[in-house]
BALOBA-1460 file (C-alpha; in Angstrom, 3 decimals):
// residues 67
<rec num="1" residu="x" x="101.901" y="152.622" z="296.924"/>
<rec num="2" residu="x" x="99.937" y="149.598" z="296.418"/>
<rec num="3" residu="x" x="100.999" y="147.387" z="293.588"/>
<rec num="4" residu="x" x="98.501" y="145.278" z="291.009"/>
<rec num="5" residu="x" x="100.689" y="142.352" z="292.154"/>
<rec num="6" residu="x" x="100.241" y="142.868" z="295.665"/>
<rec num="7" residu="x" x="96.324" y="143.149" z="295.060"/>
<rec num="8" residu="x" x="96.096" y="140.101" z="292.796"/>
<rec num="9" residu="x" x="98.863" y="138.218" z="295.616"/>
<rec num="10" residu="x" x="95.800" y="139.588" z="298.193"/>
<rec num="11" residu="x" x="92.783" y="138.652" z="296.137"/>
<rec num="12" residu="x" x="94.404" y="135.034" z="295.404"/>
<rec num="13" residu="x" x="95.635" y="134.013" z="299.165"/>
<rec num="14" residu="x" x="92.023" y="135.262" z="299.847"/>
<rec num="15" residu="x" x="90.329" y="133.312" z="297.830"/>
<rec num="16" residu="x" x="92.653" y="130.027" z="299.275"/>
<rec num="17" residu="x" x="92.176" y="130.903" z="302.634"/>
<rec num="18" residu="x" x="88.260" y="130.812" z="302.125"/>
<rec num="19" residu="x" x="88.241" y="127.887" z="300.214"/>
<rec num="20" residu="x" x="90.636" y="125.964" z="302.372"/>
<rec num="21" residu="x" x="88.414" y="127.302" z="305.584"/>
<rec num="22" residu="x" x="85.285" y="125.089" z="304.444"/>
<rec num="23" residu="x" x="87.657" y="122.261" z="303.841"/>
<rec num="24" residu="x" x="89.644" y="121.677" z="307.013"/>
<rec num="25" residu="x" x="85.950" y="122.811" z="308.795"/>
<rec num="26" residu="x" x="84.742" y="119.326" z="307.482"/>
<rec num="27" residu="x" x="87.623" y="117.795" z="308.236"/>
<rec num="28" residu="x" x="87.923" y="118.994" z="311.622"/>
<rec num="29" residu="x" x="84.179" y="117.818" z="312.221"/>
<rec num="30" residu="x" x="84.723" y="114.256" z="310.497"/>
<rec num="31" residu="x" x="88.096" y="113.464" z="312.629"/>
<rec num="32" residu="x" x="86.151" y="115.039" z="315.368"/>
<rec num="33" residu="x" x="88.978" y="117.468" z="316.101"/>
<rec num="34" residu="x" x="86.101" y="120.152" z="317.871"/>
<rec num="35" residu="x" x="86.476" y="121.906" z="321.242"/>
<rec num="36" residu="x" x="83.077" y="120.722" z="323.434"/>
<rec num="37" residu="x" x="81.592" y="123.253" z="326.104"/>
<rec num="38" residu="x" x="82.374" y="122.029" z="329.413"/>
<rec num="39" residu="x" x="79.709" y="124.052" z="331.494"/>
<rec num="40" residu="x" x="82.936" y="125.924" z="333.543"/>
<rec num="41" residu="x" x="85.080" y="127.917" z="331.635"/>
<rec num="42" residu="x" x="84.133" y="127.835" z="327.794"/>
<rec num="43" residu="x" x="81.013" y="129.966" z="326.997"/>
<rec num="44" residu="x" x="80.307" y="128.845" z="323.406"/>
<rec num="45" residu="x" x="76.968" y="126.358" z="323.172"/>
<rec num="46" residu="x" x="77.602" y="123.585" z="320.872"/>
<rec num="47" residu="x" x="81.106" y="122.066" z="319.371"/>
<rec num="48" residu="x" x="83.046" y="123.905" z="317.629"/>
<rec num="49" residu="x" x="85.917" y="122.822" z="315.259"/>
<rec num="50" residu="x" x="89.837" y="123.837" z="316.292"/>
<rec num="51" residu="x" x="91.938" y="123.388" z="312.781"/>
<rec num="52" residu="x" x="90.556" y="126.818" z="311.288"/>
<rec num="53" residu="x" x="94.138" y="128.372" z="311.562"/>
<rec num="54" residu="x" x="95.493" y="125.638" z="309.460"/>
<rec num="55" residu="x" x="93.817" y="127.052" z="306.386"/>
<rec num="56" residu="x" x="95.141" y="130.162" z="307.234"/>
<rec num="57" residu="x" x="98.450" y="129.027" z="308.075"/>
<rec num="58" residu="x" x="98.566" y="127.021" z="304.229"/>
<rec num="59" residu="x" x="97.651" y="130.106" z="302.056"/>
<rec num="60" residu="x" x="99.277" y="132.946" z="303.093"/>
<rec num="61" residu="x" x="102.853" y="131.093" z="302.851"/>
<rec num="62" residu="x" x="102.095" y="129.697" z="299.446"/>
<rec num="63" residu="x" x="101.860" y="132.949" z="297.881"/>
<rec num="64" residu="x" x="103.660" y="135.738" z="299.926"/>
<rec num="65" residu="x" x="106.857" y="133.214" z="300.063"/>
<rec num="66" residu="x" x="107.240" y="132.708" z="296.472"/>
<rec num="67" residu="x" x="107.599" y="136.414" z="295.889"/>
């Protein structure tokens, strides 16, 4: 059965992990940290920022470890 803790633990590392996304995006894009097409094996058009995991990577821990 699912817990009101467990949904607020959800609801909050969801919220981080949103907020954090539009954070390291701009960071990624201001440190230029972006994978470039290269015409050969990448099929995406225009730069696109690699550090998305690391906002992913920061909330989940933060809540989910302190349990």
């Amino acid at each position: 059965m699912i817990s009101m803790e467990n949904i607020i633990f959800f609801l909050i590392s969801l919220a981080l992990s949103a907020g954090a996304t539009i954070l390291v995006r701009r960071l990624a894009w201001r440190l230029d940290i972006v994978d470039r097409p290269d015409g050969q094996r990448k099929i995406h058009q225009r730069a696109v920022p690699l550090m998305g995991g690391l906002a992913i990577f920061v909330s989940f821990p933060d809540f989910y470890g302190n349990r």
